[in-house]
N, C-alpha and C positions, 0 to 999 in steps of 0.2 A: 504494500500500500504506500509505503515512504516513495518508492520508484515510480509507484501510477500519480502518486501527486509531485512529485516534482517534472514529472513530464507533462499531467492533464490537470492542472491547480484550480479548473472551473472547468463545469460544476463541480462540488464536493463527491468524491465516490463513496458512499459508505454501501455496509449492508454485511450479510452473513458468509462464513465457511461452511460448505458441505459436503459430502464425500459423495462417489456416484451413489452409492447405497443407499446413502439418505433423500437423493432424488426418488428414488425408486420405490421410496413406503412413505408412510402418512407421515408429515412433517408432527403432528402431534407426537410422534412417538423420539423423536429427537430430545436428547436429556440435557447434552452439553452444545453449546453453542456456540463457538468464536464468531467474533463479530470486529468491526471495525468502524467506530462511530467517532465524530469529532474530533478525526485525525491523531484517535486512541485506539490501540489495538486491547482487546478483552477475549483472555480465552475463553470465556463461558460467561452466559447469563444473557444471551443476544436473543430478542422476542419475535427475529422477523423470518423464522422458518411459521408457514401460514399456507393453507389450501390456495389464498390467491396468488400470492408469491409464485407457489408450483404452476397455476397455469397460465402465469404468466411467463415461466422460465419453458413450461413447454408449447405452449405459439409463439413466444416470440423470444427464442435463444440465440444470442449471441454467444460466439464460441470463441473462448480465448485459447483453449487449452482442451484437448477431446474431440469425442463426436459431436458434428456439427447441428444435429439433432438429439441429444442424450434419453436414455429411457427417464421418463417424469411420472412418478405419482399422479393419479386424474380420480376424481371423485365428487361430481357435478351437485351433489347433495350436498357435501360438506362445504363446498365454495359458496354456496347460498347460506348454509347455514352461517360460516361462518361472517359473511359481509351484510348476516342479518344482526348478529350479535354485536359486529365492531359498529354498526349505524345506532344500535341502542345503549354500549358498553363507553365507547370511547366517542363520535360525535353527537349523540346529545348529550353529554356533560360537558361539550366543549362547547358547541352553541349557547348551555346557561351558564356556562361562565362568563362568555361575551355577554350575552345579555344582562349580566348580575355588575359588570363593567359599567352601565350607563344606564340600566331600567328598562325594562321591558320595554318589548316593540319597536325601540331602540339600541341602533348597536352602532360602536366606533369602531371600526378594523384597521388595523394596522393592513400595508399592502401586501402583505406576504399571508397576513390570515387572510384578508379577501380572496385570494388564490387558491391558500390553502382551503379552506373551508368551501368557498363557492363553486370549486370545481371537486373536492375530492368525494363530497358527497352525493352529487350527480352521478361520479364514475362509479360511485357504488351501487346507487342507482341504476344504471345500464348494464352494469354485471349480473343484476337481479334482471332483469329484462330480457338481456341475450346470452347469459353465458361467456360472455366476451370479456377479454380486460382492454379498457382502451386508454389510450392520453389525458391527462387534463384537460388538454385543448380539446382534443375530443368532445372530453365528458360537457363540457363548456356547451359546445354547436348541437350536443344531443339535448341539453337541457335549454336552448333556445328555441329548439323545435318540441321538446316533451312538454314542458310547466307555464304555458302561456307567458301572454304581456306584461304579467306582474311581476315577474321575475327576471324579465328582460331586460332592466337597468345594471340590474348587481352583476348578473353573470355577465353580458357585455364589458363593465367593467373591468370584473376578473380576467376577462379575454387580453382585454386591452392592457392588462398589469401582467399577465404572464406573458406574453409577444414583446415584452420591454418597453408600455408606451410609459410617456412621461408626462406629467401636468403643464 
C-alpha cells in the first residue's frame, strides 16, 4: 500500500486483504481481516468483507495479481438482505444524526456528506431493484429518474459535487 500510494496518492486506496479462498465462501464466515485504512495498515479487525463487496468484486474485477475473473462467492439473498440491514443499521442513524445537527426537516451537509449520503443511499436502493452494484454517479441519474421532482435538487446537487463542480 506505501508503493500504491506513492505512485497513485488520489484517490485514497483503502479496503481489505483476502485470500482466493475467502472469495470463494461467504465473506460472513471470515474471522480475521487485514485491512488498510487511512494510510494504516491493520492486521485484523477490517469490516469490509460484505455480500456486496463480493459482487461487486465478481462483475466488476479488476485484476492486479490472478485470474482475471476469480471464482467469487454469489448469494443474491444475502446481498438484499444485507443492503436491507446497512439502509436500517448504518444510514438511518446517519441521516438522524444530520438531522439532530440542525432540526428536523432541516439538514446542513457538508459536501462530501451531500455525496456521500445522496448518492450512496440510492445505490443501495438500485441494488435492491436490480441486483446490480452501480457508481455513485450512477446511483445519482437512477435516483433522478426513480424518486420524482422532489428530490431532484439534492441529488442534482450531489451530481454536481461528485463530477468536481465548484460554487
Amino acid at each position: 500500500h506505501h508503493l500504491l500510494r506513492q505512485a497513485r496518492p488520489e484517490p485514497a486506496f483503502d479496503g481489505i486483504y483476502v485470500t482466493w479462498d475467502d472469495l470463494a465462501g461467504d465473506p460472513a464466515d471470515i474471522e480475521v481481516l487485514p485491512h488498510h485504512d487511512d494510510e494504516l495498515f491493520h492486521p485484523a479487525g477490517g469490516t469490509g468483507a460484505t455480500p456486496l463487496v463480493w459482487l461487486t468484486l465478481r462483475t466488476h474485477p479488476v485484476a492486479v495479481r490472478g485470474p482475471a475473473a476469480p471464482e467469487v462467492w454469489a448469494d443474491e439473498g444475502a446481498v438484499a438482505r444485507w443492503a436491507r440491514a446497512d439502509l436500517e443499521t448504518y444510514w438511518r442513524p446517519w441521516v438522524e444524526r444530520q438531522q439532530s445537527l440542525v432540526g428536523r426537516g432541516t439538514m446542513k451537509l457538508a459536501d462530501q456528506a451531500v455525496t456521500r449520503g445522496v448518492l450512496g443511499i440510492p445505490r443501495l436502493h438500485r441494488t435492491l431493484a436490480t441486483g446490480e452494484v452501480t457508481s455513485k454517479s450512477a446511483a445519482g441519474e437512477y435516483a433522478l429518474a426513480t424518486f420524482g421532482d422532489d428530490w431532484a435538487p439534492i441529488v442534482a446537487e450531489a451530481l454536481r459535487l461528485r463530477r468536481g463542480g465548484t460554487q
